[in-house]
DRENDO-1510 file (C-alpha; in Angstrom, 1 decimal, always signed):
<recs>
REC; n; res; u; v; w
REC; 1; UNK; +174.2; +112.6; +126.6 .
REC; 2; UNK; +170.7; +111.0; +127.6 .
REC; 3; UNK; +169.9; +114.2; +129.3 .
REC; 4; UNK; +171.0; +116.6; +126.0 .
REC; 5; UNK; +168.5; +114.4; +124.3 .
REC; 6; UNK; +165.6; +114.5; +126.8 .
REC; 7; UNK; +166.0; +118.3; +126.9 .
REC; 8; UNK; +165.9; +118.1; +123.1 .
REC; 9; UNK; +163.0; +116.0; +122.7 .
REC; 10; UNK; +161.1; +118.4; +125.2 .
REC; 11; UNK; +161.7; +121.3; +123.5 .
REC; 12; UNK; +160.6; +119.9; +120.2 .
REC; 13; UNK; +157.5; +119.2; +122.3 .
REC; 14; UNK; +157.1; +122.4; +123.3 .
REC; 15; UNK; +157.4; +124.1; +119.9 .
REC; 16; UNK; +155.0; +121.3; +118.5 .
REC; 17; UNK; +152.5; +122.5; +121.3 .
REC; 18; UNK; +152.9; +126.5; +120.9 .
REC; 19; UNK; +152.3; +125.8; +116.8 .
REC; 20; UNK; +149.2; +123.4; +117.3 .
REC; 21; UNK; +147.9; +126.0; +119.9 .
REC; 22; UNK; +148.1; +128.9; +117.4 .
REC; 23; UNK; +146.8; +126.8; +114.5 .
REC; 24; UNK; +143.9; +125.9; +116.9 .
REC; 25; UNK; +143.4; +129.3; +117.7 .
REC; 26; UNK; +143.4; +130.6; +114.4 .
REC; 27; UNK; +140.8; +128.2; +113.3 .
REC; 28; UNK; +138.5; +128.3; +116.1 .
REC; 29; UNK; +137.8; +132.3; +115.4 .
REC; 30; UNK; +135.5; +132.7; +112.8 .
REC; 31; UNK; +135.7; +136.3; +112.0 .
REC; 32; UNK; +136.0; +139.0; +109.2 .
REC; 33; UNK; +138.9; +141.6; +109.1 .
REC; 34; UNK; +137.8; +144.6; +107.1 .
REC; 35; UNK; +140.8; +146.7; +106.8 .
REC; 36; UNK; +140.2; +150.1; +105.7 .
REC; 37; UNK; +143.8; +151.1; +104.2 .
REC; 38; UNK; +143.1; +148.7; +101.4 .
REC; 39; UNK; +139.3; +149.6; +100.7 .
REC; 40; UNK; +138.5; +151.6; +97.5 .
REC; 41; UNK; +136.8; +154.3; +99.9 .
REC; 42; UNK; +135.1; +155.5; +96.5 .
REC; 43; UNK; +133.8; +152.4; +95.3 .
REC; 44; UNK; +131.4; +151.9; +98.6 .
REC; 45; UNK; +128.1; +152.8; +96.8 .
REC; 46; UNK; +128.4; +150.2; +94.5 .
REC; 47; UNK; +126.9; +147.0; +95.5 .
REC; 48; UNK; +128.8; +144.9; +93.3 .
REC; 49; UNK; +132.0; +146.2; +95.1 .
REC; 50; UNK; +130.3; +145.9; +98.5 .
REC; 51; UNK; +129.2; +142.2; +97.7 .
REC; 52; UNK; +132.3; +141.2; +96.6 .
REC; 53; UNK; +134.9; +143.4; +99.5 .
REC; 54; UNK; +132.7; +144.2; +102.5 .
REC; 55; UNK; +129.9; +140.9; +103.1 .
REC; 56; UNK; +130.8; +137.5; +105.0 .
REC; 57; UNK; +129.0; +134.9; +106.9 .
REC; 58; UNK; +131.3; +135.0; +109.1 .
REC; 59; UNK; +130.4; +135.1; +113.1 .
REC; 60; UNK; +132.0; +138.5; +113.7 .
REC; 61; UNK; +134.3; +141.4; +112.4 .
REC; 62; UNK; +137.5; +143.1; +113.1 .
REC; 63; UNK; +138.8; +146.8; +112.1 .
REC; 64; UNK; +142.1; +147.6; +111.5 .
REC; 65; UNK; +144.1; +150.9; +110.1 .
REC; 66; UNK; +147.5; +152.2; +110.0 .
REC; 67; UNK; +148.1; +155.4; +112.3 .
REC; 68; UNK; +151.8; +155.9; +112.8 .
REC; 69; UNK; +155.0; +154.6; +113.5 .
REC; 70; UNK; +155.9; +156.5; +116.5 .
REC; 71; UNK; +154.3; +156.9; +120.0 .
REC; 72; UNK; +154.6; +159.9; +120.0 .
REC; 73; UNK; +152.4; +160.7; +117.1 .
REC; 74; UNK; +149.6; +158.5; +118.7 .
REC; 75; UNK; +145.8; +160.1; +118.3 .
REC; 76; UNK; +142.1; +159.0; +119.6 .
REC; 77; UNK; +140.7; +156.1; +118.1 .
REC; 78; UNK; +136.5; +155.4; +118.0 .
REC; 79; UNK; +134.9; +152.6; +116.5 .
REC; 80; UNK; +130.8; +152.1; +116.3 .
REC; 81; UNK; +129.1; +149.8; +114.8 .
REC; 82; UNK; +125.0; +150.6; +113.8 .
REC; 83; UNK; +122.6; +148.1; +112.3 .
REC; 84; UNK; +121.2; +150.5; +109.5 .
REC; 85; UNK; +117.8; +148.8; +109.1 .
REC; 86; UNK; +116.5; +149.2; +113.1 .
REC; 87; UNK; +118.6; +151.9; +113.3 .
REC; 88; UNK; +120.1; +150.2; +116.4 .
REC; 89; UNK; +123.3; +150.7; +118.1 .
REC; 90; UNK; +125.4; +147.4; +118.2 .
REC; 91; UNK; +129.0; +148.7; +119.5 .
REC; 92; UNK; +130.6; +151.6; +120.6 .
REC; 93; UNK; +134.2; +151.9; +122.3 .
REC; 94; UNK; +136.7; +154.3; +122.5 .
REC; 95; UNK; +140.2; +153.2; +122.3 .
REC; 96; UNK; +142.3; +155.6; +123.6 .
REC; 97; UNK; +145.7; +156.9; +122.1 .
REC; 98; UNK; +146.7; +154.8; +119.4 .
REC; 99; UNK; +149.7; +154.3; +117.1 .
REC; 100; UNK; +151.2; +151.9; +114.5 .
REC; 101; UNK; +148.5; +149.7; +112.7 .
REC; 102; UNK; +145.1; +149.7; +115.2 .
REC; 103; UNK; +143.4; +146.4; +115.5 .
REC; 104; UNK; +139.7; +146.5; +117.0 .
REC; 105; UNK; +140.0; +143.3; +117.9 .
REC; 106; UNK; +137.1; +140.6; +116.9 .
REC; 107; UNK; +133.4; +142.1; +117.3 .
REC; 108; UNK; +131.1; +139.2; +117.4 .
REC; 109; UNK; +127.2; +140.0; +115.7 .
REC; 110; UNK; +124.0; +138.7; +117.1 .
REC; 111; UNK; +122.1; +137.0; +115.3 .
REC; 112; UNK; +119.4; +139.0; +114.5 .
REC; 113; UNK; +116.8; +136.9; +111.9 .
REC; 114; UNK; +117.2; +134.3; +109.0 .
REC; 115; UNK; +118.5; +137.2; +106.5 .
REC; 116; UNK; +121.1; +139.5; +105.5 .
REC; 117; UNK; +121.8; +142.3; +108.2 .
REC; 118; UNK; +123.1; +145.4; +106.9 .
REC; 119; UNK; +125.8; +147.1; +109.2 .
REC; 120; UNK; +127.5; +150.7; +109.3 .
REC; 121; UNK; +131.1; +150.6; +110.6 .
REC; 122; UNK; +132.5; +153.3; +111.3 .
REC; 123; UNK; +136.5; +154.6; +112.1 .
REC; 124; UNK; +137.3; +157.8; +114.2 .
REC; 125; UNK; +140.6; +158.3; +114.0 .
REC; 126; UNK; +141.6; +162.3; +115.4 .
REC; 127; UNK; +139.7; +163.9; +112.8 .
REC; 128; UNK; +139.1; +161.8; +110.5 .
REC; 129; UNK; +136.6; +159.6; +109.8 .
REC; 130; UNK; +136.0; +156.5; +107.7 .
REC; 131; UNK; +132.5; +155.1; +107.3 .
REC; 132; UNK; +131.7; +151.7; +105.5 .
REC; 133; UNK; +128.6; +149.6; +104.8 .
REC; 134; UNK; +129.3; +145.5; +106.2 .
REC; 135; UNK; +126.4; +142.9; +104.9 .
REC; 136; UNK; +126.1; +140.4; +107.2 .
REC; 137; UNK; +125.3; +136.9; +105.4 .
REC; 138; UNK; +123.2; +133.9; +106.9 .
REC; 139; UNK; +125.7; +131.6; +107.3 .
REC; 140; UNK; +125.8; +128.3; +104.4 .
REC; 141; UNK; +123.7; +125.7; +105.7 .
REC; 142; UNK; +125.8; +122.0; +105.7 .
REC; 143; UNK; +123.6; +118.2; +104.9 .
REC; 144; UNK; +120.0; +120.3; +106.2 .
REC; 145; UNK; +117.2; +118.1; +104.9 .
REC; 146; UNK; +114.8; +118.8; +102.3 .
REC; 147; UNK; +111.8; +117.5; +100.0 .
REC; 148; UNK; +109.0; +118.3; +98.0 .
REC; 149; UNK; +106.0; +120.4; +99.7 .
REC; 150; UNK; +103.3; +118.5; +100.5 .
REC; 151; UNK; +101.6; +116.5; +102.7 .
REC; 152; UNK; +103.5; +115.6; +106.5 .
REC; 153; UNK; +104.6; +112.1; +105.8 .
REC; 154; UNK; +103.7; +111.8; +109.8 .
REC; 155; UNK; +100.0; +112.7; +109.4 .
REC; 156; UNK; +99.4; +110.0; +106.7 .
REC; 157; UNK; +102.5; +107.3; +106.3 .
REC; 158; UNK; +104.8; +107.3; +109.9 .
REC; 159; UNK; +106.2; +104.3; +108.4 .
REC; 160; UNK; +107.7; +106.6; +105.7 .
REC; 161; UNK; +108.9; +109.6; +107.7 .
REC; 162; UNK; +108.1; +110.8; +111.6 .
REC; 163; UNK; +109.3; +114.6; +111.5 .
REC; 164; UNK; +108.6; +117.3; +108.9 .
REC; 165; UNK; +109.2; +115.9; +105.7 .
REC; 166; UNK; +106.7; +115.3; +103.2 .
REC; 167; UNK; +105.1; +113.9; +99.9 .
REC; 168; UNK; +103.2; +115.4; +97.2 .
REC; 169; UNK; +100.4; +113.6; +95.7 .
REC; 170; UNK; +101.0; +113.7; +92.1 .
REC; 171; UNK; +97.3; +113.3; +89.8 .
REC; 172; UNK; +98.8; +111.2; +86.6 .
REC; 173; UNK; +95.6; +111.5; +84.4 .
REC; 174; UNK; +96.3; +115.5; +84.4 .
REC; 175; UNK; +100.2; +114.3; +83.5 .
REC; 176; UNK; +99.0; +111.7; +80.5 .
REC; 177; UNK; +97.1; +115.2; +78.9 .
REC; 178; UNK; +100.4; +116.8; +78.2 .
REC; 179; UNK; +100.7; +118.8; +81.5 .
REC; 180; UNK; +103.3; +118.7; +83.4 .
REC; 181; UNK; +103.8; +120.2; +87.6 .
REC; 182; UNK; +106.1; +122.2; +89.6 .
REC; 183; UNK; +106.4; +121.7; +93.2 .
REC; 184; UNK; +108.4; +123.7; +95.3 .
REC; 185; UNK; +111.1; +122.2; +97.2 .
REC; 186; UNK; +111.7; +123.4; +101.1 .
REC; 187; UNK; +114.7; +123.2; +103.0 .
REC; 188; UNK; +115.1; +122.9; +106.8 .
REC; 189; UNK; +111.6; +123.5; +107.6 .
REC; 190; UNK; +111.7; +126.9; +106.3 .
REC; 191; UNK; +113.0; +128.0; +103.4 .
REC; 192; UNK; +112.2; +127.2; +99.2 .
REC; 193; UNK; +115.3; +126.5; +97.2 .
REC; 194; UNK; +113.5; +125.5; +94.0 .
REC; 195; UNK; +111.6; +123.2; +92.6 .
REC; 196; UNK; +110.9; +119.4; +91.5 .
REC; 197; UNK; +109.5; +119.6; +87.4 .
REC; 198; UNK; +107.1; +116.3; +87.4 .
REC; 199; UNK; +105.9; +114.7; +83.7 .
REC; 200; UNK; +105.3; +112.2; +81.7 .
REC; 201; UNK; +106.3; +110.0; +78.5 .
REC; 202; UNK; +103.9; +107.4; +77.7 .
REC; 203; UNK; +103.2; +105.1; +81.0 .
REC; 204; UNK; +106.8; +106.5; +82.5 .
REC; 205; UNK; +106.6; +109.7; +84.8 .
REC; 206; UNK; +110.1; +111.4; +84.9 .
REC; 207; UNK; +111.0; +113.9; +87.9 .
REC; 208; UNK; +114.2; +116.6; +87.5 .
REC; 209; UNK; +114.9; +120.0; +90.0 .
REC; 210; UNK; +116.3; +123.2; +89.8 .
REC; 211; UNK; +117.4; +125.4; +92.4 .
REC; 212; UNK; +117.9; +129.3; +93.0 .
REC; 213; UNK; +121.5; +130.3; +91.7 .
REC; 214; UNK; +121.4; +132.8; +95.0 .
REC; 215; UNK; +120.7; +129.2; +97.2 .
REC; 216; UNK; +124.2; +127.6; +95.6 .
REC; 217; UNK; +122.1; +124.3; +96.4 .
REC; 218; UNK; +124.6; +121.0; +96.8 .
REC; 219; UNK; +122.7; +117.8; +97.0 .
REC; 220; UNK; +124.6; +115.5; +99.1 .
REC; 221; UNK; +121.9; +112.8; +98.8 .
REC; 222; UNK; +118.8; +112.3; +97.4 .
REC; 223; UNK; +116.2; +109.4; +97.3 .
REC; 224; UNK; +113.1; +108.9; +95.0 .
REC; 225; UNK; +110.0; +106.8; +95.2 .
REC; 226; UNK; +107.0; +106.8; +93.4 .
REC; 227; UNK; +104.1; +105.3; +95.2 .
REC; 228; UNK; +101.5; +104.1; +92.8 .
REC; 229; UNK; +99.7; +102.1; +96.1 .
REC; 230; UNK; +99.5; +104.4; +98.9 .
REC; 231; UNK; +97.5; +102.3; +101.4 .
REC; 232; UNK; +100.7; +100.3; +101.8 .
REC; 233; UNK; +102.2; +103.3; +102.4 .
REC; 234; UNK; +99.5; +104.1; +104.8 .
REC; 235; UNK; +99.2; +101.0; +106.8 .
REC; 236; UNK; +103.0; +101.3; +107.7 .
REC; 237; UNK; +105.3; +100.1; +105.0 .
REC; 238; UNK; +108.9; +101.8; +105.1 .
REC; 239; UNK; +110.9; +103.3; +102.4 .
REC; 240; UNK; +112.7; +100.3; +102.3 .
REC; 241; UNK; +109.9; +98.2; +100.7 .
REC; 242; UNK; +109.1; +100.5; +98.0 .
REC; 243; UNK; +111.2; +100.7; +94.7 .
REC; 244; UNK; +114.4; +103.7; +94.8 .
REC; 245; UNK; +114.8; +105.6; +91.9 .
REC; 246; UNK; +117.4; +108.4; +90.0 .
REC; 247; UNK; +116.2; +111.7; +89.4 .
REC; 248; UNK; +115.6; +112.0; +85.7 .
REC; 249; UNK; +115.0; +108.0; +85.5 .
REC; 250; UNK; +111.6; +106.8; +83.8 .
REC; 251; UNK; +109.4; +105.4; +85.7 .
REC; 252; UNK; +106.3; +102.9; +85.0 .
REC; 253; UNK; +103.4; +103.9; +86.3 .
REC; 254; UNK; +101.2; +101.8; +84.0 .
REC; 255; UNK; +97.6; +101.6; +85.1 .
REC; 256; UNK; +97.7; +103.9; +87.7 .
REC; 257; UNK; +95.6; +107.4; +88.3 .
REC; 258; UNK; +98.2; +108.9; +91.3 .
REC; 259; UNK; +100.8; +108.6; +93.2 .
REC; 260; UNK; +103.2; +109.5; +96.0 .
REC; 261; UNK; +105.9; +111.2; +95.0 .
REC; 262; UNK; +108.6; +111.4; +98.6 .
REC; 263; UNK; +111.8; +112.3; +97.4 .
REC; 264; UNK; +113.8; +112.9; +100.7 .
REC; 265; UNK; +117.1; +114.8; +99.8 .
REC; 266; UNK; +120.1; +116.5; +102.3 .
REC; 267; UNK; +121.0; +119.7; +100.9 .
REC; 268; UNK; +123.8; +122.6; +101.5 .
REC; 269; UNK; +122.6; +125.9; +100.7 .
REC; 270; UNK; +123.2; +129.4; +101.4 .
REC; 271; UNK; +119.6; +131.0; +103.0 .
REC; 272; UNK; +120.5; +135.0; +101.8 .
REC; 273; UNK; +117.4; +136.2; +99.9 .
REC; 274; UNK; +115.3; +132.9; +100.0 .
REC; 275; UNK; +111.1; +132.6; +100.4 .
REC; 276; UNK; +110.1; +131.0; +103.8 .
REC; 277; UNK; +106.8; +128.7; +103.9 .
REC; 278; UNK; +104.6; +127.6; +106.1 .
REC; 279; UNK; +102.5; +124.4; +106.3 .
REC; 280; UNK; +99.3; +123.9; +105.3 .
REC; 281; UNK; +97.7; +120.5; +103.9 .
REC; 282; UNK; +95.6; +121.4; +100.5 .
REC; 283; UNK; +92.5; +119.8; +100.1 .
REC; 284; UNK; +93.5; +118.7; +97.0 .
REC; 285; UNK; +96.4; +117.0; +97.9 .
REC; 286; UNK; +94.0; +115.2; +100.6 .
REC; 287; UNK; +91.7; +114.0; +98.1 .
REC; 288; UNK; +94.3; +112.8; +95.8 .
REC; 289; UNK; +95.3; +110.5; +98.8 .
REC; 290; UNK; +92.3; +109.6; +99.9 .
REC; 291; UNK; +91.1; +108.5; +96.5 .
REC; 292; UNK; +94.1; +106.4; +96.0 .
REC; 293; UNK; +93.4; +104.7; +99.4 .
REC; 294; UNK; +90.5; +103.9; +97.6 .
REC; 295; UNK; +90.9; +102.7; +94.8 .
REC; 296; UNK; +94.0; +100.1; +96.1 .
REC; 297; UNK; +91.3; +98.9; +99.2 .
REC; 298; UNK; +88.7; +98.4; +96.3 .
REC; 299; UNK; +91.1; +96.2; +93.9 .
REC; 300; UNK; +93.2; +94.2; +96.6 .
REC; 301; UNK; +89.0; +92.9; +97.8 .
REC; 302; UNK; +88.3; +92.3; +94.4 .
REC; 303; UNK; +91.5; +90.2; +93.8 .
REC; 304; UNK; +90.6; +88.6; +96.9 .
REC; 305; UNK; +87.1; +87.8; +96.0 .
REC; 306; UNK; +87.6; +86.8; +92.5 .
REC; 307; UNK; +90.2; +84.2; +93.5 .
REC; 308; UNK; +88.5; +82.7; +96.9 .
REC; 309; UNK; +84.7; +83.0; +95.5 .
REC; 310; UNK; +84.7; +82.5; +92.3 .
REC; 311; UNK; +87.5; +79.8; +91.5 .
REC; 312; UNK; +88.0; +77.9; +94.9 .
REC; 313; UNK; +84.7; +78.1; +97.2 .
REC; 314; UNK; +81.3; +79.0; +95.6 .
REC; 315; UNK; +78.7; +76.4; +95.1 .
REC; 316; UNK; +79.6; +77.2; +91.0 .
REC; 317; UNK; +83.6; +75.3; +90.6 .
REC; 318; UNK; +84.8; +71.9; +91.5 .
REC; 319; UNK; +83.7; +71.4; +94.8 .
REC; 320; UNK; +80.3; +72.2; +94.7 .
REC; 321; UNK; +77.2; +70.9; +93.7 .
REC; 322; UNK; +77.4; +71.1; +89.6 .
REC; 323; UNK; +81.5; +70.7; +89.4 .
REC; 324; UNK; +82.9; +67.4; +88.8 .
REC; 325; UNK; +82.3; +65.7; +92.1 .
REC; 326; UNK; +78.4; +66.9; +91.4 .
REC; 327; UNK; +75.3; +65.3; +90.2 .
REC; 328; UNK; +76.4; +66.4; +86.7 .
REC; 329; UNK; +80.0; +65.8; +86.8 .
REC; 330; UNK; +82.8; +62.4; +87.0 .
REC; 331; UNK; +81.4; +60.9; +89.7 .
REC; 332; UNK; +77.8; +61.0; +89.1 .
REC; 333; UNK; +75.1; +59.4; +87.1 .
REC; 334; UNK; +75.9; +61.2; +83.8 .
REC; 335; UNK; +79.2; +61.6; +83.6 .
REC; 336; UNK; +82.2; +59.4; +82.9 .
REC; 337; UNK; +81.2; +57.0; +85.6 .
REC; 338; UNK; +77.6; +57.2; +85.0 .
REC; 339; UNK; +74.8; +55.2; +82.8 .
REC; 340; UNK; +76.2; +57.1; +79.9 .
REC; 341; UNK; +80.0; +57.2; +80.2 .
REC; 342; UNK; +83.0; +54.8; +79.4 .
REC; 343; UNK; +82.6; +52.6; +81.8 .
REC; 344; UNK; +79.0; +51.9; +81.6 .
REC; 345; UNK; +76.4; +50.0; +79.3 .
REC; 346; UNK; +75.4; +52.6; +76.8 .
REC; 347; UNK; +79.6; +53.9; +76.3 .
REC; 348; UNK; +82.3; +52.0; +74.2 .
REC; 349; UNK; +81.1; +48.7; +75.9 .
REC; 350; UNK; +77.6; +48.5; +74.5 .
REC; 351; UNK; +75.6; +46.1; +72.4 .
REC; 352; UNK; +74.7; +48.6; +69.8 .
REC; 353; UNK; +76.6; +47.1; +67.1 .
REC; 354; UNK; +78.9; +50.3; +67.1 .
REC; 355; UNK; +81.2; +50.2; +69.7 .
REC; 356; UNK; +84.4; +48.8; +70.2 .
REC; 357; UNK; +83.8; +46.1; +73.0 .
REC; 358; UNK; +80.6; +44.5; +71.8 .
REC; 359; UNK; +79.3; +41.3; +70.3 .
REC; 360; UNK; +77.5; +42.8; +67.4 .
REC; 361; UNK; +79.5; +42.5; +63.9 .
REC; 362; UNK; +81.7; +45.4; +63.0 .
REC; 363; UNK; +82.6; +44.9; +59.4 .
REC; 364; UNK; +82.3; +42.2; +57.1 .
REC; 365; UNK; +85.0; +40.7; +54.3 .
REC; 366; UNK; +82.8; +41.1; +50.9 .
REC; 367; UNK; +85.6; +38.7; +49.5 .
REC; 368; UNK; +84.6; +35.3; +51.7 .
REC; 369; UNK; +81.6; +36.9; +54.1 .
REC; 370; UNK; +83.8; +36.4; +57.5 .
REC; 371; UNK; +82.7; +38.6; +60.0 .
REC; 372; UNK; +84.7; +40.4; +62.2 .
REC; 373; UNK; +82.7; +40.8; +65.9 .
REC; 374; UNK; +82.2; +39.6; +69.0 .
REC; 375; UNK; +84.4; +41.7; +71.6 .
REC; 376; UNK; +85.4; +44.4; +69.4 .
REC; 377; UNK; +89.6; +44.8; +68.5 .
REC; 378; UNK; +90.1; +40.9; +69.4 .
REC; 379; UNK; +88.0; +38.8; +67.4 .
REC; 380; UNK; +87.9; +34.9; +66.8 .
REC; 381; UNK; +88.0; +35.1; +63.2 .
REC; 382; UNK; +91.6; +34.2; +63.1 .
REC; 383; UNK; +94.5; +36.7; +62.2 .
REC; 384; UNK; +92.6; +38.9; +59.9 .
REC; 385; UNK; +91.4; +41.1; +62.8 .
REC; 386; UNK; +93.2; +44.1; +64.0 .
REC; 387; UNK; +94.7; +42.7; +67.0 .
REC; 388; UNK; +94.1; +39.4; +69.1 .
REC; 389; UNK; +93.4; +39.0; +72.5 .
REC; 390; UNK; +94.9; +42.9; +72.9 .
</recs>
């Protein structure tokens, strides 16, 4: 009994194994079977047909055709393959005596350059022959990254980026005119899949894309900052210390003349038909930066010397030499503390008849003549003062 069910159990193992294996298999061959007995033969000019029945990204390509069902009415099979644009020779085998449905088995095509390869297959079989166009697509590109072109974020703010991606300098006193900028996006360090539309509303700069249908651009993630202070930027800062924003979000950029725009995105795409670019830092974009440096070095000293000089430290505030611990001030000889003050002998406590602590008379009863004096609130005329002895 325990041996029936080991037996079992390993040939449940087995079959589990022989499925996986031919599942694996199947998966792991990335390849494009172009069988000729279902082909409109008379629809191969059209490249709409061809598009749509005879192109793939795929890494190789198989032929197949019925022949016969008998042995004995086997006949030659020939199969080249010829890329049409170099004229080149790619494959070319003879198969012997075939019969029943002939399989060519997987061909496997070089890569050759970042664009469609146009391929001419073609089927011997006795005397017949069967010749077909195959387009060879660039296969989709998966999370690849991507941002506006620029400047290299490595050349001017490592802190930002270290490899190829960049930043575009935006001028914001062309935006606030009515204009508005396109920049192209690249991909991968190669190619342009479309482009970031930059404008403005007000004191708010929005920024939107758009992409090449051919491209079939995904964005699997994408980042946007706006860098109105670029010498923080410059001096190291990361991404992390600047604010994140949405695409299509605005975004207040009160008071300032430029900006950074790094927008660092991952992107699938599909490269067939696409521009390539290759780098080269405009000296506008360099004087956009440049100037901004500027002008953020020039207002962070002023800031600086307005609050430490003028407020704190110069010989013209409270601790110099006309403030309040001056000549001039509370503790000197004319201020509150002085010969002219509260507490001296020309202030409240005077004898000028008019002040509140002196011995001159202050007002007189025209009813019975009493005087009220001597030291101000707290006379010695009795209760008809203001306050006694206060």
């Amino acid at each position: 009994m325990i041996k029936k069910a080991f037996s079992t159990l390993l040939s449940a193992v087995f079959c589990l194994t022989l499925l996986l294996g031919c599942f694996t298999s199947s998966q792991a061959e990335d390849y494009f079977n172009i069988n000729i007995d279902v082909l409109d033969m008379d629809s191969l000019n059209s490249n709409e047909y061809v598009t749509r029945n005879l192109s793939s990204q795929s890494q190789g390509i198989s032929v197949s055709k019925y022949i016969s069902d008998s042995s004995e009415l086997a006949v030659p099979v020939r199969l080249t393959l010829v890329q049409t644009d170099s004229n080149t020779l790619l494959f070319d085998k003879d198969y012997g005596y075939q019969s029943g449905t002939f399989d060519s088995g997987v061909i496997y095509l070089p890569y050759v350059d970042s664009r469609t390869i146009p391929y001419l297959v073609t089927l011997y079989v006795a005397d017949y022959t069967y010749a077909m166009p195959f387009m060879h697509l660039m296969p989709r590109l998966e999370y690849n990254g991507a941002s506006t072109y620029g400047l290299r974020l490595r050349d001017i703010a490592p802190g930002l980026y270290t490899d190829w991606l960049m930043g575009t300098m935006i001028d914001l006193d062309s935006l606030r005119s009515g204009a508005s900028q396109s920049i192209d996006i690249c991909a991968s360090n190669s190619y342009i899949i479309g482009q970031a539309n930059v404008w403005m509303q007000g004191d708010s700069v929005c920024v939107d894309t758009s992409f090449y249908d051919s491209a079939n651009v995904q964005i699997n993630t994408c980042s946007l900052y706006m860098i109105t202070n670029c010498s923080e930027a410059g001096n190291g800062a990361s991404a992390s210390q600047f604010s994140n924003y949405s695409l299509g979000q605005s975004i207040d950029v009160s008071g300032a003349s430029s900006a950074l725009l790094y927008m660092p995105m991952q992107v699938s795409y599909n490269t067939d038909g696409l521009s390539t670019f290759s780098y080269s830092a405009s000296s506008s974009q360099q004087a956009l930066w440049q100037s901004n440096i500027a002008c953020g070095a020039s207002q962070e000293s002023y800031a600086q010397d307005d609050y430490t000089a003028d407020i704190q430290t110069d010989s013209s505030g409270w601790d110099d030499n006309s403030g309040w611990d001056t000549g001039s001030g509370w503790d000197t000889g004319s201020g509150w503390d002085d010969n002219s003050g509260w507490d001296d002998n020309s202030g409240w406590d005077t004898g000028n008849g008019d002040d509140f602590f002196d011995n001159e008379p202050i007002e007189a009863n025209p009813d019975d003549g009493t005087i009220y004096y001597d030291d101000g609130w707290d006379d010695t005329s009795g209760s008809d003062d203001w306050s006694n002895d206060w």
